[in-house]
C-alpha positions as CSV (number, residue, x, y, z in Angstrom):
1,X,15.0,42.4,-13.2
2,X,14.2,42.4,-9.7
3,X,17.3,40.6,-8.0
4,X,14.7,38.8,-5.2
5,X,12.5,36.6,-7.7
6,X,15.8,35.5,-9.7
7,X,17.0,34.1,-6.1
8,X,13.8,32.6,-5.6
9,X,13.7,31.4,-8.8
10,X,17.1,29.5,-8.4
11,X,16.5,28.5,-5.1
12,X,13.5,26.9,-6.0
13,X,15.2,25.0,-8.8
14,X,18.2,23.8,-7.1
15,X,15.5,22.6,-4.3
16,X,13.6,20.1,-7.0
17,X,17.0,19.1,-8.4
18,X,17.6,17.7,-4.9
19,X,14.2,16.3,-4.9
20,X,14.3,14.9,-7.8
21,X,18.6,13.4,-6.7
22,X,16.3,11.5,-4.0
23,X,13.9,10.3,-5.8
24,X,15.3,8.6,-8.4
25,X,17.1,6.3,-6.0
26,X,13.9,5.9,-4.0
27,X,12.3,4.5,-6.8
28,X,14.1,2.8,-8.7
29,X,16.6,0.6,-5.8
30,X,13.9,-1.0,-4.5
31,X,13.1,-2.3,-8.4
32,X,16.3,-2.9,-9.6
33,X,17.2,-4.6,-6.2
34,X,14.6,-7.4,-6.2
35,X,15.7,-10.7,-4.6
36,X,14.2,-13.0,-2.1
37,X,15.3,-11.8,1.8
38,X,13.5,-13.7,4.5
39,X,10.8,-14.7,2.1
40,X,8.1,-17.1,3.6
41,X,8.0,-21.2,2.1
42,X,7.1,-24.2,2.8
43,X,8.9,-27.8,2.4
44,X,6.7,-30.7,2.5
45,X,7.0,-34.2,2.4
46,X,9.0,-37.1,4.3
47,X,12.3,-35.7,6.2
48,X,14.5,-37.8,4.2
49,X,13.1,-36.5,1.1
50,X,13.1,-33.0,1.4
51,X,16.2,-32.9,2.9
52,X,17.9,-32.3,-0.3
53,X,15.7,-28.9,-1.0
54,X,15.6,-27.8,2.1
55,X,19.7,-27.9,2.1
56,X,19.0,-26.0,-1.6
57,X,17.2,-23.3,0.5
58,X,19.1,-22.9,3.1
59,X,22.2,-22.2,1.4
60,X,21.0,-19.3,0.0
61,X,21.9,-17.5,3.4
62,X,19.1,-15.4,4.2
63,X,16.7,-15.3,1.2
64,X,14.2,-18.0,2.5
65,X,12.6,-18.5,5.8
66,X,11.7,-22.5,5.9
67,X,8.0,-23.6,7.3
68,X,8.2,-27.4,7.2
69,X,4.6,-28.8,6.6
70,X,3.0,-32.5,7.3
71,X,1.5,-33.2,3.1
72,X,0.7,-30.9,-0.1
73,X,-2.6,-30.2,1.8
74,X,-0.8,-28.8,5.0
75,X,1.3,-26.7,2.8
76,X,-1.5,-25.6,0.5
77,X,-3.4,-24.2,3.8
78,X,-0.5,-22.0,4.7
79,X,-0.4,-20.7,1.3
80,X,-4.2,-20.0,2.1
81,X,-3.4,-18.4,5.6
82,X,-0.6,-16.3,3.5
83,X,1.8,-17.7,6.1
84,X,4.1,-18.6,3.2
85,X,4.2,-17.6,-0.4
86,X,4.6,-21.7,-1.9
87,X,5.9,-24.9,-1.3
88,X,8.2,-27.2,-2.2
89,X,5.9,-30.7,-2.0
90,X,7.6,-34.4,-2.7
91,X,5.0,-36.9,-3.5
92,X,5.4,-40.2,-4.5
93,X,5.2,-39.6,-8.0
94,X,7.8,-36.4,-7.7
95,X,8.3,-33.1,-6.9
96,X,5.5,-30.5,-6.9
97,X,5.5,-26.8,-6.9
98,X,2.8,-25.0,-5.3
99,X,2.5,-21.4,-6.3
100,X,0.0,-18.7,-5.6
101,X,0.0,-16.3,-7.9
102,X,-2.7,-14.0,-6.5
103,X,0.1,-14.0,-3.4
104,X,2.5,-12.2,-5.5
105,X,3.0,-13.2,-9.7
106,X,6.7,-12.3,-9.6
107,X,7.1,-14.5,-6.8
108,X,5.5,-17.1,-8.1
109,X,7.7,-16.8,-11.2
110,X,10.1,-17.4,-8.8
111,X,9.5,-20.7,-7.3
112,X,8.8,-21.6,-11.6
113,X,12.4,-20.8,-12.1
114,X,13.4,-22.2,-8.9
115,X,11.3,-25.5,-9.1
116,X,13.4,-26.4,-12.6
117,X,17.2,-26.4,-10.7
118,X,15.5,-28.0,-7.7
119,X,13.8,-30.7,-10.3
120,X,17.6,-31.3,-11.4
121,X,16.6,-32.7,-15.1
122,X,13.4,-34.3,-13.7
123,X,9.6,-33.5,-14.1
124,X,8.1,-30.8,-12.1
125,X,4.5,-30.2,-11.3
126,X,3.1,-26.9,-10.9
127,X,0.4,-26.7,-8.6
128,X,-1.8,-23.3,-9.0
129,X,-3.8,-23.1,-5.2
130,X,-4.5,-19.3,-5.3
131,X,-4.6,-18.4,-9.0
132,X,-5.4,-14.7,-10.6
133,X,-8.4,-13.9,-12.0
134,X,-9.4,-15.0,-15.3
135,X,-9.8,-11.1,-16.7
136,X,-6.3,-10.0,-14.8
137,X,-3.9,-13.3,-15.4
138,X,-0.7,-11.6,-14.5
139,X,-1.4,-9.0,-12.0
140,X,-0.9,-6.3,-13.7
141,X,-4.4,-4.5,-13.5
142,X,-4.3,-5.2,-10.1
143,X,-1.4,-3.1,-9.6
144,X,-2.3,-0.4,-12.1
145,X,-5.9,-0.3,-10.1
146,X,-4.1,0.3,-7.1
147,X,-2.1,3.4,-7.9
148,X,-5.1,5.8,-8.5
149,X,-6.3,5.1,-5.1
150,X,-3.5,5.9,-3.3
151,X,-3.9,9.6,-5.8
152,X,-7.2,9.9,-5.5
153,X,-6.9,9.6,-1.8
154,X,-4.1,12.1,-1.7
155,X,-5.8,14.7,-3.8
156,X,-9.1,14.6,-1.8
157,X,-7.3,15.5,1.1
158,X,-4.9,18.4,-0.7
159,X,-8.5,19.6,-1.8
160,X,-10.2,19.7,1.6
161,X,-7.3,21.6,2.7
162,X,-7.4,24.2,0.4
163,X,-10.5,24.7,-0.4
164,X,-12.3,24.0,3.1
165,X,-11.8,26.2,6.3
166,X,-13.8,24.5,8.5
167,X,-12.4,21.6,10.3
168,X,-15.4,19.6,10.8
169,X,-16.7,19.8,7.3
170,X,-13.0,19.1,6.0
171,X,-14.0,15.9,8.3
172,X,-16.9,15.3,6.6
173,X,-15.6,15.4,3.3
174,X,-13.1,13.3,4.6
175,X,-15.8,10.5,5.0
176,X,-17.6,11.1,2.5
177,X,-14.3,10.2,0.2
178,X,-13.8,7.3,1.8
179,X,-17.4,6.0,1.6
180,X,-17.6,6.9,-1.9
181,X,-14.0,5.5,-2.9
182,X,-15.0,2.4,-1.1
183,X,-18.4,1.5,-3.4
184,X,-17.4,3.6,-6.8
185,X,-13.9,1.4,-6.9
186,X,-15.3,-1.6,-6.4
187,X,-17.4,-1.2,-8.6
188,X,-14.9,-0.6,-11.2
189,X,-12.2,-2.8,-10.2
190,X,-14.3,-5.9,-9.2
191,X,-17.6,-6.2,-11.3
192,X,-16.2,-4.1,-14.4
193,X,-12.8,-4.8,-14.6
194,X,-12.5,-7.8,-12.9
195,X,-9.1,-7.3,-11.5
196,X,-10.6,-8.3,-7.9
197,X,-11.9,-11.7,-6.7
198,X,-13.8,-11.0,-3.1
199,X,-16.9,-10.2,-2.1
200,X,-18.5,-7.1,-3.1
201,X,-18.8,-5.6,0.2
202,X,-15.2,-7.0,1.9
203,X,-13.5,-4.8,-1.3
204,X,-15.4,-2.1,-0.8
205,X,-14.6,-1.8,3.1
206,X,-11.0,-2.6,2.2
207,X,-10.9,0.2,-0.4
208,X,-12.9,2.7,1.7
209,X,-10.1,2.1,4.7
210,X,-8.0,2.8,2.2
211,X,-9.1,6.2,1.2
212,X,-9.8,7.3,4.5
213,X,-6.5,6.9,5.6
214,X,-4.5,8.5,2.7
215,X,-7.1,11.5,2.9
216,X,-7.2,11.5,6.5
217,X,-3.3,12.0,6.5
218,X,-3.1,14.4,3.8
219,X,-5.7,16.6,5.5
220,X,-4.7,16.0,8.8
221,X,-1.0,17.1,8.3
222,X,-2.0,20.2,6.0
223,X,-4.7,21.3,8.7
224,X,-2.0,21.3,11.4
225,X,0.9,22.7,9.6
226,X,-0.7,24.2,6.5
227,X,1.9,23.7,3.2
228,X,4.7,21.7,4.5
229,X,2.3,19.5,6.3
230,X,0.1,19.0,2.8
231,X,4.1,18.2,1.7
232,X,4.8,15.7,4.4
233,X,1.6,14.0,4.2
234,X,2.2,13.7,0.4
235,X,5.6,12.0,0.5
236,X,4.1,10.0,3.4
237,X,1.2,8.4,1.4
238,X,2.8,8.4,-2.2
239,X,6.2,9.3,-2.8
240,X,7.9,7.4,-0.6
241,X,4.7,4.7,0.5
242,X,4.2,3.7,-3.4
243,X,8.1,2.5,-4.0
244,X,8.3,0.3,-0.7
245,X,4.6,-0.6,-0.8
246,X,5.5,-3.8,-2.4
247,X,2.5,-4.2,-4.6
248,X,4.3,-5.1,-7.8
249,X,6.2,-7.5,-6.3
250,X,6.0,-8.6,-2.3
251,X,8.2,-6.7,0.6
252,X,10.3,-9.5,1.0
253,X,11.8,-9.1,-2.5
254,X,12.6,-5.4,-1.2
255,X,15.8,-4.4,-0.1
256,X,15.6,-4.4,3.9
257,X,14.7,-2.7,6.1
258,X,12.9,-0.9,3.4
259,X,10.5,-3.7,3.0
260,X,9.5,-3.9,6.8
261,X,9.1,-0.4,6.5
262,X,7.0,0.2,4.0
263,X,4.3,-2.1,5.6
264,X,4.1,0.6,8.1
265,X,3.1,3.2,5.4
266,X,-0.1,3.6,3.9
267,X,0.9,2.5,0.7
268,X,2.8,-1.1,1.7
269,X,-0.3,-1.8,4.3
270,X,-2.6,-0.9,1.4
271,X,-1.4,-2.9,-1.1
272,X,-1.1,-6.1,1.9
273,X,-5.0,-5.4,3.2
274,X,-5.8,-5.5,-0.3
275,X,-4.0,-8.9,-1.6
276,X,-6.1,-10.4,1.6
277,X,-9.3,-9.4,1.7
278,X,-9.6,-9.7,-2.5
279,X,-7.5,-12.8,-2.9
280,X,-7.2,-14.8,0.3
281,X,-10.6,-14.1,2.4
282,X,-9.0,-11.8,4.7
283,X,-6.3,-14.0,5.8
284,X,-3.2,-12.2,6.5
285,X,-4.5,-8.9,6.4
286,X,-5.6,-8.1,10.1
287,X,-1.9,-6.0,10.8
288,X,-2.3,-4.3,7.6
289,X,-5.6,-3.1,8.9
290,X,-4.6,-1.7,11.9
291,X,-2.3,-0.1,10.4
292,X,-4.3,1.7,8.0
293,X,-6.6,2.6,11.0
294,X,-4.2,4.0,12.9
295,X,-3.5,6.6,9.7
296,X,-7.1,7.3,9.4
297,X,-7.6,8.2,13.5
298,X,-4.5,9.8,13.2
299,X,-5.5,12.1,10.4
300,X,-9.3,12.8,11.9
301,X,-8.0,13.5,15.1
302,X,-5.7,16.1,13.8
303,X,-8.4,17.8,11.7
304,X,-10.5,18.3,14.8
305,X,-8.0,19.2,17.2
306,X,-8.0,22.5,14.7
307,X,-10.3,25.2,16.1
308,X,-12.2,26.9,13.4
309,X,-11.0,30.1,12.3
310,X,-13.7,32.9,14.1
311,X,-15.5,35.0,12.1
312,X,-14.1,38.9,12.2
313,X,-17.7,40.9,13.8
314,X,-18.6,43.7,10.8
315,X,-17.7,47.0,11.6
316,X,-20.2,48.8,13.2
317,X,-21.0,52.5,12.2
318,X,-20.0,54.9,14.6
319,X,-23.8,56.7,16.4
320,X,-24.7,60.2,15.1
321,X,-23.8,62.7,17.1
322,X,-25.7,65.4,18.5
323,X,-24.1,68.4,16.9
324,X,-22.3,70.6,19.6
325,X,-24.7,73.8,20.8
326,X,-23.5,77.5,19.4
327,X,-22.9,79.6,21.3
């Protein structure tokens, strides 16, 4: 047996062994870490009142960053601005729990669990202001929606890659993706499935931005440095982005700094752009955007800084000769 595909064989091997040692970890950490770390709420209410929660908060050292707000309707427009996840409201008539599940349903199941020890033995009321959409209650087609555009995107720009020499039409197909992704998955996701609440054509620009910049990456990386680029541009938009993305739960239940960092990845600032623009009018999805736009540039700019391979010129056949005189 030849000696030099039995070494390649076990190198390649031992190579997704490691792969596959990294991850693991990668994956599931971030889920079987979740906690609270820095996350975003609001108090509201008189000082004296909410004194006893806030000290409830606070003495879970680092897991909530405090926003105190005038009424429930000063708190419920922060939750609208995504500048916290809930509140804590007193009222006259008791405590109340604002929640917004289209924010995040596990951390909304949070503040549940956490509104019953703050409610010591009394009644708590649950206040829904940004709720889930009747076909999707619990958020989970909106996460399983959100994984195949993230593949898709990938693929498309593996494809282009391979199967497209030419730099500017590997931009165009680019594009054309993106355009496509944008109106074909809104369609499904909003007006079949139902999994998304905003206006048709927000979602679809949202979505688009999307698959131009996990395409545009793909492509961009494997048009510059061929394999390994297609490789990097991969574990760039999937493999590591989808873990600390964030979408099933929010990035401040992530370990950190993993949490901050995946909003700078495709995935995290995906899943963020997406939350907004479908849930929350936009609100809290203008970084998120940039982000994503700095992928997509990125990625075109890379494509077309790649000069087209020139065509080799046919041979030419050699002129007839004029056969020598005899002498």
């Amino acid at each position: 047996m030849n000696r030099t595909a039995i070494r390649l064989a076990v190198i390649l091997a031992a190579a997704v062994v490691v792969a596959q040692a990294l991850l693991v970890p990668l994956f599931v950490a971030p889920a079987a870490n979740l906690g609270p770390r820095d996350l975003p709420v609001a108090v509201a209410g008189p000082a004296q009142a909410t004194a006893a929660i806030t000290a409830k908060l606070q003495s879970e050292e680092g897991a909530f960053t405090i926003t105190q707000a005038s009424d429930g309707a000063a708190a419920d427009q922060l939750i609208k601005d995504r500048d916290v996840y809930g509140a804590f409201v007193v009222t006259p008539t008791g405590l109340e729990v604002h929640i917004a599940p289209a924010a995040s349903p596990t951390v909304a199941q949070l503040f549940t669990a956490a509104a019953q020890e703050a409610g010591a033995g009394q009644q708590v009321t649950m206040v829904t202001v940004v709720p889930l959409p009747v076909d999707d209650p619990r958020g989970t087609g909106f996460v399983s929606g959100f994984l195949p555009l993230l593949l898709t995107g990938m693929l498309a720009g593996i494809l282009l890659v391979v199967l497209v020499a030419v730099p500017r039409a590997r931009i165009l197909g680019v594009l054309g993706y993106a355009i496509g992704s944008g109106l074909v998955g809104t369609l499904i996701l909003r007006d079949w499935l139902g999994v998304l609440a905003g206006t048709y054509w927000a979602d679809a620009a949202a979505i688009g931005l999307i698959g131009l910049a996990a395409s545009a990456t793909v492509a961009g990386l494997g048009t510059v440095f061929g394999n390994p680029g297609i490789g990097l541009g991969a574990l760039t938009v999937f493999l590591v982005g989808n873990p600390l993305s964030g979408v099933a739960g929010a990035p401040e239940l992530l370990p950190q700094p993993w949490g901050e960092v995946g909003q700078h990845l495709p995935a995290g600032a995906a899943a963020t752009l997406m939350r907004s623009v479908a849930f929350f009018g936009g609100n809290g999805g203008a970084y998120s955007m940039w982000v994503l736009v700095v992928y997509a540039v990125g990625g075109l700019a890379l494509i077309a800084l790649r000069k087209a391979p020139r065509p080799v010129p046919a041979a030419q056949p050699a002129p007839d000769r004029e056969p020598a005189p005899t002498r």
